[in-house]
Backbone of each chain as ProteinMPNN parsed JSONL, in Angstrom:
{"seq_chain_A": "XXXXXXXXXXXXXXXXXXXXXXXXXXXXXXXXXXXXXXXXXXXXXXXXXXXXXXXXXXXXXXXXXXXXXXXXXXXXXXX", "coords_chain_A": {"N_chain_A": [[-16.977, 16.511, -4.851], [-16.691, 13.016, -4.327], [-19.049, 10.819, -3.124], [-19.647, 7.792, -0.878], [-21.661, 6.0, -2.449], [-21.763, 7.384, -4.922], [-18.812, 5.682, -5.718], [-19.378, 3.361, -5.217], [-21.264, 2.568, -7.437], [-19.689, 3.115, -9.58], [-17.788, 1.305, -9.26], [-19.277, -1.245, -9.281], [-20.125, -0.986, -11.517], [-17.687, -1.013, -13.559], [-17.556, -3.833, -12.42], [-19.393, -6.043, -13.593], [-21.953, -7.808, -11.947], [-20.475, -7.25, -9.506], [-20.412, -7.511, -5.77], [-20.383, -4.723, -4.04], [-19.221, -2.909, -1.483], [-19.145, -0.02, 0.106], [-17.292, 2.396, 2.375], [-17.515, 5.747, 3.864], [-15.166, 6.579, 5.713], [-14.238, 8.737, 6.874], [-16.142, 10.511, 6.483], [-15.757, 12.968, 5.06], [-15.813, 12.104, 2.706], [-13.308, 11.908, 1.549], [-12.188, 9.8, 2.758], [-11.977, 6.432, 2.015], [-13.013, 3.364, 2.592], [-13.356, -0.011, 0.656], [-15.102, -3.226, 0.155], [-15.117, -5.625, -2.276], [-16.758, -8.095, -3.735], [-16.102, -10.534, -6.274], [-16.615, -12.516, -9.201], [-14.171, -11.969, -11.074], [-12.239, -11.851, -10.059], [-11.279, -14.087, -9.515], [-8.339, -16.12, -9.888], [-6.426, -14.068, -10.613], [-4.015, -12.44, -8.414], [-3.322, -11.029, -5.223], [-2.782, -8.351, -5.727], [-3.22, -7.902, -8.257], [-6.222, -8.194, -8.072], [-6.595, -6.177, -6.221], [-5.348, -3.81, -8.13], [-7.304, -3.744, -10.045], [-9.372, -2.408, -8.961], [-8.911, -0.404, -7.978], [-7.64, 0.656, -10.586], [-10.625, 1.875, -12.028], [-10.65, 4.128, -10.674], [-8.46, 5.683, -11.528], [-6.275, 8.507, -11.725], [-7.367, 9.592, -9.809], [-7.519, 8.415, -6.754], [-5.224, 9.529, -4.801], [-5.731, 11.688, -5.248], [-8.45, 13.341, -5.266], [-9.535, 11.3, -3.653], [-8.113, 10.785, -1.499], [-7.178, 8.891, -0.032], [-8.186, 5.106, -0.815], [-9.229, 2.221, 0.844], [-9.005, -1.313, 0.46], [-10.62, -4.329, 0.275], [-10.968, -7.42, -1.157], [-12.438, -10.253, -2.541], [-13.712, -13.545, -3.869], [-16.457, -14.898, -5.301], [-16.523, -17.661, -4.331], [-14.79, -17.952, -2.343], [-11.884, -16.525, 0.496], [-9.881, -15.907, -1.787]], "CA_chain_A": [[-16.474, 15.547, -3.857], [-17.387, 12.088, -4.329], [-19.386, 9.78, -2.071], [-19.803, 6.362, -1.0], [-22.864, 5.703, -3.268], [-20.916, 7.261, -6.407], [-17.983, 5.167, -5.724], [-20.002, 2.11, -5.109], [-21.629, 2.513, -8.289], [-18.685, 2.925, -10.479], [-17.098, -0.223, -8.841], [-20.055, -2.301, -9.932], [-20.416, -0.453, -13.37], [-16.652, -0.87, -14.259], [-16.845, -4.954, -12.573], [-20.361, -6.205, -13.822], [-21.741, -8.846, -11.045], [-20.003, -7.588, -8.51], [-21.453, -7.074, -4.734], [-19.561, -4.054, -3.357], [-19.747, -1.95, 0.176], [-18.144, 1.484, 0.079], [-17.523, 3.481, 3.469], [-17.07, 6.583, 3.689], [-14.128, 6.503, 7.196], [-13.965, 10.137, 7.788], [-17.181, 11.383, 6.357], [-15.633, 13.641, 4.684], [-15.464, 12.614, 1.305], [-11.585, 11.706, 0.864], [-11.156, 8.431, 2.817], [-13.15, 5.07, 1.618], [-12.911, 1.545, 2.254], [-14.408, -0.587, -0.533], [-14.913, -4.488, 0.073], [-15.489, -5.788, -3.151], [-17.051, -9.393, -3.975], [-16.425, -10.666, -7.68], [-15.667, -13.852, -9.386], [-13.525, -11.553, -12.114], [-11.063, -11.703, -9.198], [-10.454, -15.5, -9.515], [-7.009, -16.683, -10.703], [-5.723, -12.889, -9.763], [-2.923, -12.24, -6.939], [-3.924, -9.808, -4.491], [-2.34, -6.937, -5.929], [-4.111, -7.809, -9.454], [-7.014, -7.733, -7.619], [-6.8, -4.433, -5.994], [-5.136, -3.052, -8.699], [-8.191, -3.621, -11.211], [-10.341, -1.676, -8.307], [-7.818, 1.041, -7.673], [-8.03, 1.144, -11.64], [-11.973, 2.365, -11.91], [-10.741, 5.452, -10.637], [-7.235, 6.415, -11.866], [-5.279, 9.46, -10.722], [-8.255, 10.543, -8.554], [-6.619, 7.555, -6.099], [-3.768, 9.763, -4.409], [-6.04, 13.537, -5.868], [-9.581, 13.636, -4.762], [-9.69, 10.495, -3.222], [-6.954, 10.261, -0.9], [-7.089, 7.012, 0.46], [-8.614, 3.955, -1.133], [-8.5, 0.73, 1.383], [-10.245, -2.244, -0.371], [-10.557, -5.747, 0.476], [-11.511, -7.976, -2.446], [-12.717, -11.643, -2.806], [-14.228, -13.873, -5.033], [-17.938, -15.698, -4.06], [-16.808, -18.502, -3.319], [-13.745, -17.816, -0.908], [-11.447, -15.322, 0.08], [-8.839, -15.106, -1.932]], "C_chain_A": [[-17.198, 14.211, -4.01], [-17.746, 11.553, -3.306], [-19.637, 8.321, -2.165], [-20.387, 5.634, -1.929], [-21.914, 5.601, -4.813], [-19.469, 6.052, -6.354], [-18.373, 3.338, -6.061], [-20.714, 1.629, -6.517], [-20.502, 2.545, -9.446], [-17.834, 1.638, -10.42], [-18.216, -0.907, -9.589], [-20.189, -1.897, -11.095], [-19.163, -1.103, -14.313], [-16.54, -3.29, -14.268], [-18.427, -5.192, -12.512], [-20.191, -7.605, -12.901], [-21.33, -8.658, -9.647], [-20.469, -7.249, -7.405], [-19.949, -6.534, -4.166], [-19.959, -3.254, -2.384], [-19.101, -0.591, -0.116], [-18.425, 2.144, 1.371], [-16.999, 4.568, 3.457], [-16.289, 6.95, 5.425], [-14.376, 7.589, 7.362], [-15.125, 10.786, 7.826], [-16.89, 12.759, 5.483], [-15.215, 13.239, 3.249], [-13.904, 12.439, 0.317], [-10.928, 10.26, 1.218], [-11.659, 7.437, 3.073], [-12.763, 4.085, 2.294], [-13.568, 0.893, 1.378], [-13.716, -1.875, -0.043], [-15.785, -4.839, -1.023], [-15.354, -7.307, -3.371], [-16.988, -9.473, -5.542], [-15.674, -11.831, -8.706], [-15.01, -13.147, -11.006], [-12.229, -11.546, -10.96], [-10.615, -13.063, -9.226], [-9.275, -15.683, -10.567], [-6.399, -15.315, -10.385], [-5.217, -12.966, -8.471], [-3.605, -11.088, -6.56], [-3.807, -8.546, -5.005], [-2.922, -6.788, -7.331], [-5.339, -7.179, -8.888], [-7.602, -6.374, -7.176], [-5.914, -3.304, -6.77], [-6.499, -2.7, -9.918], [-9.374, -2.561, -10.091], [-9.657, -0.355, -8.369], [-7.992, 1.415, -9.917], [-9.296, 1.594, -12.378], [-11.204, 3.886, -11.584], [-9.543, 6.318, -10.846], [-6.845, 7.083, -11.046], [-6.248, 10.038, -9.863], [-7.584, 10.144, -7.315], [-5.493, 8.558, -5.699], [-4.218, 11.277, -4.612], [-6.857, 13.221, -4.857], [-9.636, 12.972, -3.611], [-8.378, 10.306, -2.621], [-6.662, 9.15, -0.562], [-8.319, 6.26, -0.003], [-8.47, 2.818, -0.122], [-9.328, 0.225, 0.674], [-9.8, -3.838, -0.013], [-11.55, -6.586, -0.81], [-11.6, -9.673, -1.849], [-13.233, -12.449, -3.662], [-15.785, -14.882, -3.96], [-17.384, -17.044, -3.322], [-15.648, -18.897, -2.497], [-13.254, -16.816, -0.692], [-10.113, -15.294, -0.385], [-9.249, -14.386, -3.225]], "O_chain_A": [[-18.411, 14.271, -3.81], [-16.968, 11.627, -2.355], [-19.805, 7.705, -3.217], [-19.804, 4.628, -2.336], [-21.531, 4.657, -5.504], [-19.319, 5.593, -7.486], [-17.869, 2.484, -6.791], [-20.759, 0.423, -6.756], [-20.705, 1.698, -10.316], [-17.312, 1.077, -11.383], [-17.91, -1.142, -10.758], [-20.452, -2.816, -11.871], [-19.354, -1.582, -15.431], [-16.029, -4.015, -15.121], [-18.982, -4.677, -11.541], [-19.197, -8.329, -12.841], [-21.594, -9.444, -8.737], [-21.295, -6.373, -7.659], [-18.916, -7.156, -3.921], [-21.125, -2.859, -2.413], [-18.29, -0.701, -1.036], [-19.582, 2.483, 1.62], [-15.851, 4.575, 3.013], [-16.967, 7.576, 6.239], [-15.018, 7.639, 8.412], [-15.419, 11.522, 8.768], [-17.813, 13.546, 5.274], [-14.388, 13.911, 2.633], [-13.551, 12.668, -0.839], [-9.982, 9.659, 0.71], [-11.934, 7.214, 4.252], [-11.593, 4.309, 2.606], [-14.71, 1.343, 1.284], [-12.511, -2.001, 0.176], [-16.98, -4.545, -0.985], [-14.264, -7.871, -3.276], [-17.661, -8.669, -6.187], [-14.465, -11.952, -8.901], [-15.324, -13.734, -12.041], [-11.173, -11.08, -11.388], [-9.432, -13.218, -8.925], [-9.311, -15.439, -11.773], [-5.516, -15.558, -9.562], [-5.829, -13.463, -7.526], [-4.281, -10.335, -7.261], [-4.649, -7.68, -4.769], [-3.152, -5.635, -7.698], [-5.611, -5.99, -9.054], [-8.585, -5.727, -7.538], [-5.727, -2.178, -6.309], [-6.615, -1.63, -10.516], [-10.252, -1.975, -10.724], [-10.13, 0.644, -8.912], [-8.481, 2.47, -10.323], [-9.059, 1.738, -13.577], [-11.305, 4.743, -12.463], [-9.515, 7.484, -10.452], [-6.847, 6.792, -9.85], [-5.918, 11.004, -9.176], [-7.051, 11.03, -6.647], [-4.552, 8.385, -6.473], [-3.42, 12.158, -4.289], [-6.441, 12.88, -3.75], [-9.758, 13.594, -2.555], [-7.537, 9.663, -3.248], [-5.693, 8.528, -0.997], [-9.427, 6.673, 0.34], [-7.349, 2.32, -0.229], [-10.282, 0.836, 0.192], [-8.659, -4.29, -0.101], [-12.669, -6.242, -1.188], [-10.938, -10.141, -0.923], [-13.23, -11.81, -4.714], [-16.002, -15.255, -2.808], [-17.643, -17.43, -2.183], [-15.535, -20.025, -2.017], [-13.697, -15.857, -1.324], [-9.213, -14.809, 0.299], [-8.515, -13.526, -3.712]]}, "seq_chain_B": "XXXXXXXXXXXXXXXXXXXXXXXXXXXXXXXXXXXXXXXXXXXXXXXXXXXXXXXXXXXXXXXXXXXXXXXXXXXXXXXXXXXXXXXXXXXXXXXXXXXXXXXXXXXXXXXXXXXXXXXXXXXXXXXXXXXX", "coords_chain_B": {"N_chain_B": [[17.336, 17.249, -9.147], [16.469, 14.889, -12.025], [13.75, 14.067, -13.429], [14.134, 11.416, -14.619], [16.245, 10.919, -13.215], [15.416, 10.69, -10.869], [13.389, 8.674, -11.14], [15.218, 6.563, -12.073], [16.162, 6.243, -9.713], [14.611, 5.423, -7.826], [14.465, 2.818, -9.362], [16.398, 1.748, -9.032], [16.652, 1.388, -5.711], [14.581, -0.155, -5.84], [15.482, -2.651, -6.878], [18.292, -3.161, -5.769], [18.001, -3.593, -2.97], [16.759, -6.026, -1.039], [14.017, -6.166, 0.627], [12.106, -2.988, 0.464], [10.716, -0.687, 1.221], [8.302, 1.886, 0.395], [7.193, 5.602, 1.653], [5.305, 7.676, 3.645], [7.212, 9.337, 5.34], [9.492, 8.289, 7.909], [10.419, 4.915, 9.133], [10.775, 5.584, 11.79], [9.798, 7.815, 12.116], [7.129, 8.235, 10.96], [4.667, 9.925, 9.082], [2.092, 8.867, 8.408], [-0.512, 7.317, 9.279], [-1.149, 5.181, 7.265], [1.193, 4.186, 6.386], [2.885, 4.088, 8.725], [1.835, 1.63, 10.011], [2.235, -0.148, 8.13], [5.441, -0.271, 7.881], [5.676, -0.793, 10.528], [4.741, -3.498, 10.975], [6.925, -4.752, 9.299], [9.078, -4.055, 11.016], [7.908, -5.449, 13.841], [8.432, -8.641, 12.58], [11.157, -8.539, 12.558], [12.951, -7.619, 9.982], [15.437, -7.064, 8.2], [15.302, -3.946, 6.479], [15.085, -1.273, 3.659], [13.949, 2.113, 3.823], [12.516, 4.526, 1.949], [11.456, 8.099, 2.205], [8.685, 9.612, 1.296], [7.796, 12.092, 0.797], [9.546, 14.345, 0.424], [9.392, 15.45, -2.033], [7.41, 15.747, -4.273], [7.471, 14.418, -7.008], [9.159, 12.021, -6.175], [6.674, 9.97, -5.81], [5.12, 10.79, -7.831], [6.9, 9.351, -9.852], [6.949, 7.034, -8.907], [4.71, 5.629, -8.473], [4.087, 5.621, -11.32], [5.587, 4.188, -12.589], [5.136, 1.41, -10.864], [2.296, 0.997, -11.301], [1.002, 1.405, -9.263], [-1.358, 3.483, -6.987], [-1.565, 4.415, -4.253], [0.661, 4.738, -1.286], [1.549, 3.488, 1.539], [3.955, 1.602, -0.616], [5.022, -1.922, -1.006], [8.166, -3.967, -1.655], [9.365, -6.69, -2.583], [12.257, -8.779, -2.894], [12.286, -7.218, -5.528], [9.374, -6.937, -6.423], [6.633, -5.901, -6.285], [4.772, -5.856, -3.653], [2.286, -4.87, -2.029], [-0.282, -2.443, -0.647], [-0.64, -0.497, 2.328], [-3.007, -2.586, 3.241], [-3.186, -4.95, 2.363], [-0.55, -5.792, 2.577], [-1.029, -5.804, 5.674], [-2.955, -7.655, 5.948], [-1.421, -9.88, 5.115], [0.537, -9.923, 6.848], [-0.974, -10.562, 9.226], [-1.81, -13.215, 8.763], [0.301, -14.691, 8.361], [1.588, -14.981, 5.969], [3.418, -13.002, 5.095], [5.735, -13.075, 7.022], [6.462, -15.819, 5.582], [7.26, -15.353, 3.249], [9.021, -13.07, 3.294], [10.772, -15.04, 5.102], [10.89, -15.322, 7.219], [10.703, -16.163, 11.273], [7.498, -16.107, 12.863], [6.542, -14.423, 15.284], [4.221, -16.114, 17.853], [2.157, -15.234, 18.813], [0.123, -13.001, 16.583], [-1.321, -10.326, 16.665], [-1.962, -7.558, 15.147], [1.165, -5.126, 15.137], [2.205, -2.277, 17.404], [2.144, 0.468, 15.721], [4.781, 2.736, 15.267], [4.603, 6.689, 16.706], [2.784, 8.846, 14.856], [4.559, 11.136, 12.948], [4.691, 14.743, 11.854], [7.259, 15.547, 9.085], [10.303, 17.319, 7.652], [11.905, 16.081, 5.49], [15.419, 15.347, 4.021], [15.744, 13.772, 0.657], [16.509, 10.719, 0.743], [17.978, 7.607, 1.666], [16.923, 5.195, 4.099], [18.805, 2.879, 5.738], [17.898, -0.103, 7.664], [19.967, -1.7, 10.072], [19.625, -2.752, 12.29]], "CA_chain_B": [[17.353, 15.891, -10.059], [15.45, 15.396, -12.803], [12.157, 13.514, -13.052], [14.576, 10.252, -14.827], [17.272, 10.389, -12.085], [14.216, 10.362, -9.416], [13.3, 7.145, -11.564], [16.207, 5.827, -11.911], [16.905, 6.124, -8.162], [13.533, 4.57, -7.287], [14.423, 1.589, -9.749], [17.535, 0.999, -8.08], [16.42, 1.038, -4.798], [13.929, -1.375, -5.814], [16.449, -3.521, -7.383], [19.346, -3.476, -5.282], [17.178, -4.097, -1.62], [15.569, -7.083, -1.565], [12.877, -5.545, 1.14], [12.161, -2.232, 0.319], [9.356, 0.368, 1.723], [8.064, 3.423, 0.252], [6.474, 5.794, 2.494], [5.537, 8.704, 4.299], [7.934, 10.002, 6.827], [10.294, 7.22, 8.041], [9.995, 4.127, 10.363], [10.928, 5.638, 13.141], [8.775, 9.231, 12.421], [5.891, 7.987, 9.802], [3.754, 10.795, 8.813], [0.87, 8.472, 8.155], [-1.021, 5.807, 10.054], [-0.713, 3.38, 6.599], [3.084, 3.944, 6.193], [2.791, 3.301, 10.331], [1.18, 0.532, 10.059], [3.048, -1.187, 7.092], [6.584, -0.426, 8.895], [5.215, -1.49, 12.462], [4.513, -5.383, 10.609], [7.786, -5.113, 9.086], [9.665, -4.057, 12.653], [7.308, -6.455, 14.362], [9.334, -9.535, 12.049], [12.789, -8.224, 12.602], [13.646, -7.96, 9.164], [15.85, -5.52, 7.46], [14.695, -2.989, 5.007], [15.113, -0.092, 3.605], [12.82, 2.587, 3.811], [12.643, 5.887, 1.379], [10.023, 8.698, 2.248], [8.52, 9.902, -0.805], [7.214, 13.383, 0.971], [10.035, 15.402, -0.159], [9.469, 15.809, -3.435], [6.029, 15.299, -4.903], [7.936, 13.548, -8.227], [8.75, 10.825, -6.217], [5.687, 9.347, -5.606], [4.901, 10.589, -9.222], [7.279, 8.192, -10.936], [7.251, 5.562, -8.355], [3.551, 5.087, -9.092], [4.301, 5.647, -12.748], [6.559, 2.763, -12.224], [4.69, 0.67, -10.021], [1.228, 1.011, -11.308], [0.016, 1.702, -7.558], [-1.84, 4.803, -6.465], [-1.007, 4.754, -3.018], [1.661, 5.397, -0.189], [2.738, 2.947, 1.495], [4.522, 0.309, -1.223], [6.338, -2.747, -0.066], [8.777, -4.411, -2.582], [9.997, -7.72, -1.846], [12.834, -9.098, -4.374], [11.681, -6.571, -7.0], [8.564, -7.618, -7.07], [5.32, -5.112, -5.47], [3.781, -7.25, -2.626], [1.303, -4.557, -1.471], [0.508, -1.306, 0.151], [-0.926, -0.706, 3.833], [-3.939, -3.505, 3.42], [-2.188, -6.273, 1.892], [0.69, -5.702, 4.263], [-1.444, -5.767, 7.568], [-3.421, -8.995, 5.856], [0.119, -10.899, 4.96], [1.104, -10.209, 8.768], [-1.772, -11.402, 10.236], [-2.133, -14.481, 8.368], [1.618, -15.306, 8.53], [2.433, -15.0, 4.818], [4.742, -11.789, 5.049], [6.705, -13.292, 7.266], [7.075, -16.578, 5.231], [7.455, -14.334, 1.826], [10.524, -12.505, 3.911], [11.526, -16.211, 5.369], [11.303, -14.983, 9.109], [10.003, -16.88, 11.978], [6.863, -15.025, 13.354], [6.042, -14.706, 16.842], [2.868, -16.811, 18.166], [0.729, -14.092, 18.638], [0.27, -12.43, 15.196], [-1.793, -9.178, 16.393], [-1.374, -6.144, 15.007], [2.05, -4.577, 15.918], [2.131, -1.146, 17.281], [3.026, 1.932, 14.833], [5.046, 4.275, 15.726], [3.641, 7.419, 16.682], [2.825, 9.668, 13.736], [4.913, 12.652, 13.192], [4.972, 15.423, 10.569], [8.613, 16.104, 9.394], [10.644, 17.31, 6.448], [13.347, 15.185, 5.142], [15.62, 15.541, 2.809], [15.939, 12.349, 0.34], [17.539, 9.4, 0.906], [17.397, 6.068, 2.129], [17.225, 4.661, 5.603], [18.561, 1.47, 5.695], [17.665, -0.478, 8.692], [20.305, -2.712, 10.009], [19.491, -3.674, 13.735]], "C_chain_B": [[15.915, 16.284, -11.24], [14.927, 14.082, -12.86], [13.217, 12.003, -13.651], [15.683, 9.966, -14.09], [16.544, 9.993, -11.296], [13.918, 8.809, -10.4], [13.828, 6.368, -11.426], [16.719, 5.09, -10.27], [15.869, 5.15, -7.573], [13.755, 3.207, -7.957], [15.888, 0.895, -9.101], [17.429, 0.499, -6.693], [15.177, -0.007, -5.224], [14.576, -2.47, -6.122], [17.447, -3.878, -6.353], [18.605, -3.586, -3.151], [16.326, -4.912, -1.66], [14.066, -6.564, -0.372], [12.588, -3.995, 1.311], [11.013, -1.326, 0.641], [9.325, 1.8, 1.182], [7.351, 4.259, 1.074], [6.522, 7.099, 2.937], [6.196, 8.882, 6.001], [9.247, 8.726, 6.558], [10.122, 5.86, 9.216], [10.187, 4.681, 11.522], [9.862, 7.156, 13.318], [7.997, 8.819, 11.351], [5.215, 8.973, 9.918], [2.256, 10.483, 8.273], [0.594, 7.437, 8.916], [-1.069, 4.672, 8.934], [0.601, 3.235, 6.482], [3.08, 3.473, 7.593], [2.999, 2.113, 10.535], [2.159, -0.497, 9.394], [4.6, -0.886, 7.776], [6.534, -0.747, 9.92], [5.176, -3.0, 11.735], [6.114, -5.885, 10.575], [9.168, -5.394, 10.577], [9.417, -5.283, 13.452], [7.946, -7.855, 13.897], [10.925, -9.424, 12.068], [13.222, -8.42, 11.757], [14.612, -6.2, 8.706], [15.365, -5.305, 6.1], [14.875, -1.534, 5.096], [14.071, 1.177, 2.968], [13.212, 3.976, 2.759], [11.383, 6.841, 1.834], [9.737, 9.269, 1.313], [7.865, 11.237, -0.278], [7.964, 14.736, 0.269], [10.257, 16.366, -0.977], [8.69, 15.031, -4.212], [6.275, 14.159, -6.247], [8.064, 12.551, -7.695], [7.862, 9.746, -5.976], [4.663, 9.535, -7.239], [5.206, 9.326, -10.128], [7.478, 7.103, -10.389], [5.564, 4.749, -8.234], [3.471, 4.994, -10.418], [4.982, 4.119, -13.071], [6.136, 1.638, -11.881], [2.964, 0.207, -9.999], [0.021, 0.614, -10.161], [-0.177, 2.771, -7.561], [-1.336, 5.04, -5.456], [0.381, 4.447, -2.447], [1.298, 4.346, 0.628], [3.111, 2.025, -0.255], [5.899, -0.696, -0.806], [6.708, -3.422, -1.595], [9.572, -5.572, -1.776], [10.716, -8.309, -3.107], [11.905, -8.558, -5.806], [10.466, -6.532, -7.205], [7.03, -6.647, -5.749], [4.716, -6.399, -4.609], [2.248, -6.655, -2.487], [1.539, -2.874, -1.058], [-0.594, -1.707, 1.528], [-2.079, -2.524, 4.046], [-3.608, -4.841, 3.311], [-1.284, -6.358, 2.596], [0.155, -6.866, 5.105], [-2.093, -7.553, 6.974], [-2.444, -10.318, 5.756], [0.462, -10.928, 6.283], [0.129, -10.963, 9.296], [-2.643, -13.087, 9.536], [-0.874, -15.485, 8.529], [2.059, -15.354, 6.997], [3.455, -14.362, 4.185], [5.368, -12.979, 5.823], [7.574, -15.097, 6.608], [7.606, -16.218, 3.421], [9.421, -13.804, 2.503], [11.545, -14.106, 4.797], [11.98, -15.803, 6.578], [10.398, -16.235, 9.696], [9.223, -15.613, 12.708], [6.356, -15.491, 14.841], [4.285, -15.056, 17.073], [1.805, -15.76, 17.417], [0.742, -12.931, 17.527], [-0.556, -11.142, 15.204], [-1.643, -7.837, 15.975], [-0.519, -5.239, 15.937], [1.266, -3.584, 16.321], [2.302, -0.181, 16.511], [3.728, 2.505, 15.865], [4.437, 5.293, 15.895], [3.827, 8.405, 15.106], [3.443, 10.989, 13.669], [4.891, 13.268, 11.847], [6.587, 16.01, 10.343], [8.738, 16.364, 7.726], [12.004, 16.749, 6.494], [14.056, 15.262, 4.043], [15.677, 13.577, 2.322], [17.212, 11.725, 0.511], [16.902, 8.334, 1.558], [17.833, 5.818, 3.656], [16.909, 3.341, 6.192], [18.937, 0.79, 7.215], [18.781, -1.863, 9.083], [20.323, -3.292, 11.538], [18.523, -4.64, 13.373]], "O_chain_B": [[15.032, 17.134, -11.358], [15.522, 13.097, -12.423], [12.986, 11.156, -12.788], [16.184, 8.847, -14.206], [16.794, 8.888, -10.815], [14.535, 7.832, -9.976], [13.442, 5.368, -10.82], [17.282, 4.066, -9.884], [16.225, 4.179, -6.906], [13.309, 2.269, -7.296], [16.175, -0.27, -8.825], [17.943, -0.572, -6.368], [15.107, -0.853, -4.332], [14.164, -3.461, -5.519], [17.421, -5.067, -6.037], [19.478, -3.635, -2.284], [15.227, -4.747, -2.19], [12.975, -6.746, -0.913], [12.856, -3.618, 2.452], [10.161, -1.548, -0.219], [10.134, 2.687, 1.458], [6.451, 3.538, 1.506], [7.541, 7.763, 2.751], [5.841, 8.671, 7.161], [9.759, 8.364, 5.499], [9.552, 6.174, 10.261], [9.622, 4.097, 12.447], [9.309, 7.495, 14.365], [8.542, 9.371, 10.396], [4.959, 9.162, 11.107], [1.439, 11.304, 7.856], [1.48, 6.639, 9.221], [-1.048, 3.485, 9.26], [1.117, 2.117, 6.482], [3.307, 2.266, 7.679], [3.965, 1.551, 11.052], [2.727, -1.431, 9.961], [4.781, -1.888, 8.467], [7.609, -1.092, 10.412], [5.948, -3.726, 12.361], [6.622, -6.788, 11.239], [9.82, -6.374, 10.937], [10.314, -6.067, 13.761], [8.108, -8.536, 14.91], [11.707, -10.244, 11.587], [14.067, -9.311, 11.835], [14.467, -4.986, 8.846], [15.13, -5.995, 5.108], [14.854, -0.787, 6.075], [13.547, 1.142, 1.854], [14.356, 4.408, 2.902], [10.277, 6.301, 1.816], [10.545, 9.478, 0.408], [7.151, 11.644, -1.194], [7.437, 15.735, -0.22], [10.84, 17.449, -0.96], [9.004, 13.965, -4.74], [5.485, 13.245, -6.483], [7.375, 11.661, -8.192], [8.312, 8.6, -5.94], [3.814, 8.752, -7.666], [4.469, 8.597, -10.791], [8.04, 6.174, -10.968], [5.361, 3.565, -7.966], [2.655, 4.154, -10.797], [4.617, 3.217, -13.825], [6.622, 0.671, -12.467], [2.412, -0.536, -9.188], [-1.052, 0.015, -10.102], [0.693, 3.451, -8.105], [-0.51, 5.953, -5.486], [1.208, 3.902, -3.18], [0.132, 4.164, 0.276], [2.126, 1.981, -0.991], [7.069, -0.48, -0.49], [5.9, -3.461, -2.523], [10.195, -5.469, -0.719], [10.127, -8.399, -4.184], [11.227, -9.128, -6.661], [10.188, -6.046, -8.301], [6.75, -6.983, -4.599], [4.35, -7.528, -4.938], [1.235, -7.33, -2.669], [2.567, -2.196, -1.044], [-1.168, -2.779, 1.723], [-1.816, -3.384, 4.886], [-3.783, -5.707, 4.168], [-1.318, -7.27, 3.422], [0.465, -8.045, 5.276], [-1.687, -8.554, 7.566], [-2.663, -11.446, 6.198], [0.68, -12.007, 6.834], [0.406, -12.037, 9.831], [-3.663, -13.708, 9.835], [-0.94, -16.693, 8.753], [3.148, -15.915, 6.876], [4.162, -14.711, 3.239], [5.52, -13.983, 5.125], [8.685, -15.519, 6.93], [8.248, -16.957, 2.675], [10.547, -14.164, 2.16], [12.761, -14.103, 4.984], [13.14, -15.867, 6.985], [9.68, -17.012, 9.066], [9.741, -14.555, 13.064], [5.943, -16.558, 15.295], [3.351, -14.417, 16.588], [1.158, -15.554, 16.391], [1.455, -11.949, 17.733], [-0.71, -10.615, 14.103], [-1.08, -7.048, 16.733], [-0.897, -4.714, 16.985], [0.073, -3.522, 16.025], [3.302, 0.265, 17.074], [3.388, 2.715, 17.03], [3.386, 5.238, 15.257], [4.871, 8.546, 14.469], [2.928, 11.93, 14.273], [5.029, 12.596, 10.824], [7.12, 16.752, 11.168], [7.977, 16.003, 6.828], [12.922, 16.917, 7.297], [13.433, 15.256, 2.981], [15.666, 12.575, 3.038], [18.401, 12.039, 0.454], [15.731, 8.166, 1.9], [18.866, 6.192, 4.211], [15.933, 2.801, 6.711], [19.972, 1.045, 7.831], [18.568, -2.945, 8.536], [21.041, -4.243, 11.846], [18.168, -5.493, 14.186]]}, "name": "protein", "num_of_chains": 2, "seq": "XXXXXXXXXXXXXXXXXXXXXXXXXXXXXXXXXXXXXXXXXXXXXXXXXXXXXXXXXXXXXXXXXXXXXXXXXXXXXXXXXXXXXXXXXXXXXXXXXXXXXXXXXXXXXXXXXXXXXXXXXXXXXXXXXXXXXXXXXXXXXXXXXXXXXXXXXXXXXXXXXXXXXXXXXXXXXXXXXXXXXXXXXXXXXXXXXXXXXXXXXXXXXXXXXXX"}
């Protein structure tokens, strides 16, 4: 079962630089939030954005990991 | 059906509805608080759309992420084109950019609609296209 920590760490492994949060909502292990800071998100549309996060962890997204939410930005605003 | 009719059917309904929702349950019985959520914004703008639930049959949420290179449940489609699922939604509503993406006028107060309440149901497939 993954946790916040592992999740949090694969986000910054996969986007070098980046300052990410990971919660774990239920506690149980299946349903995150990740707000992820990273200027690899500039010039990306939202859905780029949280598709390159949602891509770190493939088909786990929708298996293990039931729910992903993620809010993304770049340092120096938010889109 | 087989796994390229379920495709097929999902690329049509993306094609031929210019606002289109994937989701669990249906707007009026959602089986999830993000499908909820993302049909409560859309309701909340009075637009029409048509909704599919993708519970029925595990394939379609197979090939409509296969398709769509999204993981998750909800997905909104606006002229063809993936907008978002529950997060992106709720952030487009409450900034006012869904409703100038869909070319509605949005009411003042932009707080998070209500959902519907959540129910568990089985449905068979099809579409449920919203025209009030």
């Amino acid at each position: 079962m993954p946790t916040a920590e592992e999740l949090k760490e694969r986000i910054q492994a996969a986007l070098p630089g980046s300052a990410v949060e990971v919660e774990d909502l239920t506690g149980g292990g299946d349903h995150f939030r990740a707000e992820v800071v990273s200027d690899q998100f500039s010039g990306l549309s939202r859905i780029e954005q949280h598709k390159l996060v949602y891509g770190v962890f493939g088909s786990e997204v929708g298996g293990p990991i039931h729910a992903l939410s993620i809010k993304t930005s770049t340092p120096g605003g938010s889109s | 059906m087989t796994n390229t009719e379920i495709r097929d059917f999902i690329a049509n309904a993306i094609e031929e509805n210019e606002v289109m929702l994937f989701m669990k349950g249906t707007p009026h019985q959602p089986a999830c608080g993000f499908s909820a959520r993302t049909s409560a914004c859309l309701n909340a703008l009075g637009v029409k759309y048509a909704a599919l639930d993708i519970l029925p049959d595990p394939r379609i949420r197979q090939e409509l992420s296969e398709l769509s290179g999204w993981p998750t449940i909800p997905q909104l489609f606006v002229d063809g084109e993936l907008i978002g699922g529950a997060d992106i939604v709720a952030e487009m509503y409450e900034s006012g950019e869904l409703a100038g993406k869909l070319g509605v006028e949005q009411a003042e107060d932009a707080a998070q609609p209500e959902p519907a309440p959540v129910q568990r149901q089985q449905a068979p497939i099809g579409l449920e296209n919203r025209l009030d």
